[in-house]
C-alpha positions as CSV (number, residue, x, y, z in Angstrom):
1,X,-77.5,17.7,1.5
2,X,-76.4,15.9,4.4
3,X,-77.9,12.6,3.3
4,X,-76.7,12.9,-0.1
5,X,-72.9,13.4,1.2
6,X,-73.7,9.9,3.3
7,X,-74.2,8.6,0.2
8,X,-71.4,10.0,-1.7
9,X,-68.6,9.1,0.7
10,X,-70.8,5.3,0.9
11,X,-70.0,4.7,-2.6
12,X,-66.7,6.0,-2.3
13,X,-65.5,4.3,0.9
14,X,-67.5,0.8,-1.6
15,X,-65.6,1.2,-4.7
16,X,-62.1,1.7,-2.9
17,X,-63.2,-1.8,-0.8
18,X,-63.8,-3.1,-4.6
19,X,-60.4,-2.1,-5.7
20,X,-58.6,-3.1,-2.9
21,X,-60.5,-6.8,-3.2
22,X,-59.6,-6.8,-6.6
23,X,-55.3,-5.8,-5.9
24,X,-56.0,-9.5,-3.3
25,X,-57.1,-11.4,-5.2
26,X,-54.9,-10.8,-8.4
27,X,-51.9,-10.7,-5.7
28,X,-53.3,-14.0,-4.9
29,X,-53.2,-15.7,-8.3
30,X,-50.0,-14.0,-9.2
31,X,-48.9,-16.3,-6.2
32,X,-50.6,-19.1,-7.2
33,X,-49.2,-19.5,-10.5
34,X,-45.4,-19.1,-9.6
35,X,-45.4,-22.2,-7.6
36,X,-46.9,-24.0,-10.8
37,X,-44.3,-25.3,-13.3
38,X,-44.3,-23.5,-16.6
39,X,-46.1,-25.8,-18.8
40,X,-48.8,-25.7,-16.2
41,X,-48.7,-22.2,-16.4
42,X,-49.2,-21.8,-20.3
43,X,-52.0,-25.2,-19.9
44,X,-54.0,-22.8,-17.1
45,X,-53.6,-20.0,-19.8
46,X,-54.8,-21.9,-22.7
47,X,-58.0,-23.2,-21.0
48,X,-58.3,-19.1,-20.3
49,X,-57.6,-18.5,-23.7
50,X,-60.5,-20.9,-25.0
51,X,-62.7,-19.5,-22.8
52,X,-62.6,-16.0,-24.2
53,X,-63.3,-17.2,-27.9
54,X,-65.6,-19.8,-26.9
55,X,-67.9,-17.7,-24.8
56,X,-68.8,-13.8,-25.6
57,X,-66.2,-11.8,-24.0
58,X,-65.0,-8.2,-25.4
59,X,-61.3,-9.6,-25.8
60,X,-62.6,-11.8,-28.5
61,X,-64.6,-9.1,-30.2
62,X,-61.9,-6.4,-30.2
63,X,-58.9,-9.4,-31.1
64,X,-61.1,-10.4,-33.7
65,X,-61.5,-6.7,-35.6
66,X,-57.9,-6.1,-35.4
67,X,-57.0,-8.7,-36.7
68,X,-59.8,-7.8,-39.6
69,X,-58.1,-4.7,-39.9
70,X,-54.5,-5.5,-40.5
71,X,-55.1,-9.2,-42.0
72,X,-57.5,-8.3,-44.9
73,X,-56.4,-11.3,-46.6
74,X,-57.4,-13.8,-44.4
75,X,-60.1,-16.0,-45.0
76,X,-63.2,-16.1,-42.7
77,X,-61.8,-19.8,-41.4
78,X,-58.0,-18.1,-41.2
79,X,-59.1,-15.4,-39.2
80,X,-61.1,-17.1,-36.5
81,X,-58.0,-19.8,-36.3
82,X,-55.7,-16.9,-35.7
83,X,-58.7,-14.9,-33.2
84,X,-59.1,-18.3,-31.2
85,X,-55.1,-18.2,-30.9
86,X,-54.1,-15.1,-30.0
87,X,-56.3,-15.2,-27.1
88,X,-54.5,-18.6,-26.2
89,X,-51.4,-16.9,-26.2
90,X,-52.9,-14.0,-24.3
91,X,-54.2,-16.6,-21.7
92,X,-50.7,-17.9,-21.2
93,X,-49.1,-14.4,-21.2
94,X,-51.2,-13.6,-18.4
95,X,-50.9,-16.3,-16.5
96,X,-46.6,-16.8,-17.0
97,X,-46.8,-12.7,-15.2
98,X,-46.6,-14.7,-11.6
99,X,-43.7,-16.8,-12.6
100,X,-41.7,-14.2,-14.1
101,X,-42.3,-12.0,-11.1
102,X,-42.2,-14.2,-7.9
103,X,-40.0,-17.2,-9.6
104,X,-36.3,-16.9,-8.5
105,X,-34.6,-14.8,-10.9
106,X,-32.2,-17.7,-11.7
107,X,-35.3,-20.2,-12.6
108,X,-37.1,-17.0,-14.8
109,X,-33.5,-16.6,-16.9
110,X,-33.6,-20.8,-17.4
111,X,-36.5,-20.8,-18.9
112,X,-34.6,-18.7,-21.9
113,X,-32.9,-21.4,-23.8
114,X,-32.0,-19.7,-26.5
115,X,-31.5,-16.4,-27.5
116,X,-31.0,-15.0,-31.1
117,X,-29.0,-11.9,-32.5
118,X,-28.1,-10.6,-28.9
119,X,-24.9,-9.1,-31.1
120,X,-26.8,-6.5,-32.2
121,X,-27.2,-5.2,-28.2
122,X,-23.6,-6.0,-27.7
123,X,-22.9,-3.5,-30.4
124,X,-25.2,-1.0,-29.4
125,X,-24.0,-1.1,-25.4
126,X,-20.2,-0.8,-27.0
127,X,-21.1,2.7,-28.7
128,X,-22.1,4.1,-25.1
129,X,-24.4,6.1,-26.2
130,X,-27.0,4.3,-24.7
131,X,-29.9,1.7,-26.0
132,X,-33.5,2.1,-26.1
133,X,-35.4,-1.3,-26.2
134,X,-38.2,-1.1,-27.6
135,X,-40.5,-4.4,-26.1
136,X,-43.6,-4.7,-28.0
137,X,-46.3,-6.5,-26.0
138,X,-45.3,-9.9,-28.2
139,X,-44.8,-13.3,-26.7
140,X,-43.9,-13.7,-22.8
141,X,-43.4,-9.8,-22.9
142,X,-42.3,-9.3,-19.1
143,X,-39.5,-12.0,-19.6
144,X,-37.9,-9.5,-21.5
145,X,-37.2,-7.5,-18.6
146,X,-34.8,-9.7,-16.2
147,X,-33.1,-10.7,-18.9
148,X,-32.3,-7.5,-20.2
149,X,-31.3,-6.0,-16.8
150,X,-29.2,-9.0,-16.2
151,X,-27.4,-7.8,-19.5
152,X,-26.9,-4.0,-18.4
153,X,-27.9,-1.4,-15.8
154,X,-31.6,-0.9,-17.0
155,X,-34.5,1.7,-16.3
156,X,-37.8,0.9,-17.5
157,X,-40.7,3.4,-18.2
158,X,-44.1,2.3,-17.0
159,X,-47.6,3.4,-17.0
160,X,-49.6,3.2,-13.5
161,X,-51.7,0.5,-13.4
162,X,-55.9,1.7,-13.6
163,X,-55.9,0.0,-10.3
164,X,-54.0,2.1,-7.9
165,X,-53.1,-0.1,-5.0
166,X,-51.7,-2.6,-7.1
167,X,-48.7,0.2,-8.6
168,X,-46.4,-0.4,-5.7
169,X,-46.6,-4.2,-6.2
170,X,-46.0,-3.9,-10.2
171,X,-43.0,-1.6,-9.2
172,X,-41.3,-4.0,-6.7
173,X,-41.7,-7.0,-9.5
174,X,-40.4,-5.2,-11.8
175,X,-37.1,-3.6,-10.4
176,X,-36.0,-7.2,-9.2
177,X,-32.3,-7.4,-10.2
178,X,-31.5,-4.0,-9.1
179,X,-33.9,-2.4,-12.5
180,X,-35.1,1.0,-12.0
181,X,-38.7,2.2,-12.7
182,X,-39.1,5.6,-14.3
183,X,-43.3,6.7,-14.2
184,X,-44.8,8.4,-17.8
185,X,-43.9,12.1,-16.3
186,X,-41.5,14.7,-16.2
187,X,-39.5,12.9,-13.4
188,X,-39.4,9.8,-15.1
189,X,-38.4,11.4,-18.6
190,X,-35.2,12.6,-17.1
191,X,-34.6,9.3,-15.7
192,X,-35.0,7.6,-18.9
193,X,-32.1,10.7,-20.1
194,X,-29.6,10.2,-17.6
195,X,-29.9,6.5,-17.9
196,X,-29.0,7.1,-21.7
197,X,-26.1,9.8,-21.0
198,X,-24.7,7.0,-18.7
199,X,-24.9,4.7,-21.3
200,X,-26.8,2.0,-20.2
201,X,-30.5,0.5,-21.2
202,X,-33.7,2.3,-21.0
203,X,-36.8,0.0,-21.8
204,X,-39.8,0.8,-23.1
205,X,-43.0,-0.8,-24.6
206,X,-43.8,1.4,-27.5
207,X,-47.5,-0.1,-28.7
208,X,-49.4,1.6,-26.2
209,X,-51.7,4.6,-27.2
210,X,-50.1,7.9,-25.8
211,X,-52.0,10.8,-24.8
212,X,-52.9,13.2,-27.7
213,X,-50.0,15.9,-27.3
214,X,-47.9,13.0,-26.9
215,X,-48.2,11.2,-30.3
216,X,-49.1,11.7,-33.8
217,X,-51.4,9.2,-36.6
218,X,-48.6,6.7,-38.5
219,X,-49.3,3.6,-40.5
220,X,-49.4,0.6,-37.8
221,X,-50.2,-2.3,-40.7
222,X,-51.6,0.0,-42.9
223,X,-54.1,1.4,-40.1
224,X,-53.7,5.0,-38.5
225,X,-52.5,4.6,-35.3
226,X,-51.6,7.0,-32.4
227,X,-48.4,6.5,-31.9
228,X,-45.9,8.0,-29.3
229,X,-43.3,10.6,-30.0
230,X,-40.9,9.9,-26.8
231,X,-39.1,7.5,-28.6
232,X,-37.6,9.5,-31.3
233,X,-36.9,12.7,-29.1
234,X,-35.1,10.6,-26.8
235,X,-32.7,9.0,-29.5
236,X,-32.4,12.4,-31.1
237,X,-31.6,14.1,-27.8
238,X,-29.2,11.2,-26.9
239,X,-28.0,9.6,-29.3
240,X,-28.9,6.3,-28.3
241,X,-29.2,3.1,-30.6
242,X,-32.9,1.5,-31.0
243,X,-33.0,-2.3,-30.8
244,X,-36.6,-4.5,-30.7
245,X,-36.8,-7.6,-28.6
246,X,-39.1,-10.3,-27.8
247,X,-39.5,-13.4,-25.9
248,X,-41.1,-15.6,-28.5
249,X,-43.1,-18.5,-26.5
250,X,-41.7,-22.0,-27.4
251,X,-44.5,-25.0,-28.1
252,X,-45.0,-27.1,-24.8
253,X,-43.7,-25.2,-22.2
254,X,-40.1,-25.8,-23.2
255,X,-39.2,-22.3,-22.8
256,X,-38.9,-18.8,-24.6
257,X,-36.6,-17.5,-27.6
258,X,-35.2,-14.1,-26.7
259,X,-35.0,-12.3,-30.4
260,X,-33.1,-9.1,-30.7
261,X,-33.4,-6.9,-34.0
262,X,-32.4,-3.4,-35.4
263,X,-35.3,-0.5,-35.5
264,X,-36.0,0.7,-38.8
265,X,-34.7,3.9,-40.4
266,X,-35.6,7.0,-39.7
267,X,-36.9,6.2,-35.9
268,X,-35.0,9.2,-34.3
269,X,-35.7,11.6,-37.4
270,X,-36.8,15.5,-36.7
271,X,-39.6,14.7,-38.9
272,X,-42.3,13.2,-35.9
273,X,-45.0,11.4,-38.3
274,X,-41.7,10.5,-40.4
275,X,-40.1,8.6,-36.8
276,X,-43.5,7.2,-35.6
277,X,-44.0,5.6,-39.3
278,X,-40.2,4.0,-38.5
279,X,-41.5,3.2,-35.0
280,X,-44.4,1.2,-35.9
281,X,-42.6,-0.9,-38.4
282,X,-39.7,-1.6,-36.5
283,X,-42.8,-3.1,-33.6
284,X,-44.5,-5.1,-37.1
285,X,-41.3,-6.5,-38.2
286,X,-41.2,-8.5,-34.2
287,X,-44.7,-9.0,-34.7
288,X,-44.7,-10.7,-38.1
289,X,-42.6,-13.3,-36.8
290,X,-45.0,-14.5,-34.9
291,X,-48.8,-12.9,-35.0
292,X,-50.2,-15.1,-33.0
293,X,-48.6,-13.8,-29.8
294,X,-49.6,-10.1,-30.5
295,X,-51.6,-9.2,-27.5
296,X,-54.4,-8.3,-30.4
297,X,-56.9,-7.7,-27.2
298,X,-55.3,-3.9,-27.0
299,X,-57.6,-1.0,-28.8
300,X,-54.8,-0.2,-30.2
301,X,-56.7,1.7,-33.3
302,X,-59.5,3.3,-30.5
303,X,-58.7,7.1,-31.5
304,X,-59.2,8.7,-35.1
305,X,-57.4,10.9,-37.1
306,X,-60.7,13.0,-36.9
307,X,-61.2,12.7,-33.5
308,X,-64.1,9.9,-33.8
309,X,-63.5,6.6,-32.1
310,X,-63.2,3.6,-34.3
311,X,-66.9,2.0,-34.3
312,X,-65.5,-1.9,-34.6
313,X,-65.2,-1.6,-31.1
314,X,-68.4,-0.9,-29.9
């Protein structure tokens, strides 16, 4: 018992020494890539990009099938085009996360050079009821946030990262320019509440899957998706106004497009299927605009309406 107790704390004390290689080493690149220009940022991104299609990799497999699933249309030729770019956009995505968080704020907020329909979040921060802004993970996703927070007062609910030691670093990126991070519990629900009730901007990125007793099944192009319920008791509680955004990436590294537009109808109804259906086409209407800059990579279909897991990803 002794020996096997050894063993058991050996393989913990090894996997926490993995982890805490792992929180480096992206700390490290993070770095790396804020002292590149962005152009050389999106470059390292594509060649990233083209290395996922190009080579087996599970990000090509699963971008592949959703696009499959909510592009029947396309042709075999139109589907791997818009597979082998996705994954370049995903490429640069990841790489532009050191730049927006360890650039100077002022040098992140140049790089937007133009930004479209930013009435309708003038309108909405007028009524004081409070916005919800609803960030779909489209584009140069986390440019979205200093931007925003430069705009208004702004809370922002996130998930902990799967790698623990990195959570304190995500938080201190993110809540540069005074933002405030609320975490997925109780605690962080209320701040997302009082944020509202003050009448300032709460941020959320409403494509992720949710826990079961935190979503129901709606449409998400035509697919049943798990889709979270937060979003609609918060605007029905509050009163708040749901916007989209988006930081559409501009072609050779001249920038992003910061696009604004009004959530669908019916988003804060009693009725939750009813609001999640609103919810998920308010998230295709940003994504539409530009598919290609979908982070298809997510499972974002992984749970059934039966309980089953959906076999294209296996």
């Amino acid at each position: 018992m002794y020996t096997q107790y050894r063993y058991s704390n050996s393989l913990k004390a090894r996997s926490q020494h993995i982890q805490s290689l792992k929180v480096f080493l992206i700390k490290v690149v993070l770095r790396a890539c804020s002292w590149l220009p962005l152009r050389a940022n999106q470059a390292l991104g594509t060649l990233i990009g083209l290395f996922a299609y190009y080579f087996p990799s599970d990000s090509r497999k699963v971008t592949q099938a959703n696009l499959k699933l909510c592009f029947p249309e396309l042709a075999d030729l139109e589907l791997k085009a818009l597979t082998r770019q996705s994954l370049i956009e995903t490429g640069k995505t990841g790489c532009e996360f050191g730049y927006v968080w360890h650039a100077p704020l002022a040098k992140v907020l140049s790089s937007i050079v133009q930004v479209t329909n930013q009435e309708i979040l003038n309108n909405a921060l007028e009524a004081k009821k409070g916005v919800i802004v609803l960030a779909p993970h489209l584009g140069s996703w986390e440019t979205c946030g200093p931007f925003l927070t430069n705009c208004a007062p702004t809370t922002y609910l996130y998930k902990p990262p799967k790698l623990a030691g990195f959570e304190e670093s995500m938080v201190a990126f993110r809540s540069r320019g005074s933002a405030s991070l609320a975490p997925t519990n109780r605690r962080g629900i209320a701040m997302l509440i009082k944020a509202l009730e003050r009448g300032e901007i709460v941020g959320i990125l409403p494509d992720q899957e949710p826990n079961e007793d935190g979503g129901v099944f709606a449409p998400f192009f035509g697919i049943s998706a798990l889709t979270m319920t937060l979003i609609s008791r918060l605007a029905a509680k509050t009163g708040a106004t749901v916007v989209t955004v988006f930081a559409k990436r501009l072609a050779q590294g001249q920038g992003f497009e910061i696009i604004f537009g009004a959530a669908r109808l019916g988003i804060d109804s009693e009725d939750p299927v009813m609001a999640a259906a609103a919810l998920n086409l308010s998230v295709e209407d940003c994504v539409r605009q530009v598919p290609s800059q979908y982070q298809w990579e997510y499972r974002r279909f992984k749970r059934q309406p039966d309980n089953s897991k959906n076999a294209l990803y296996r």
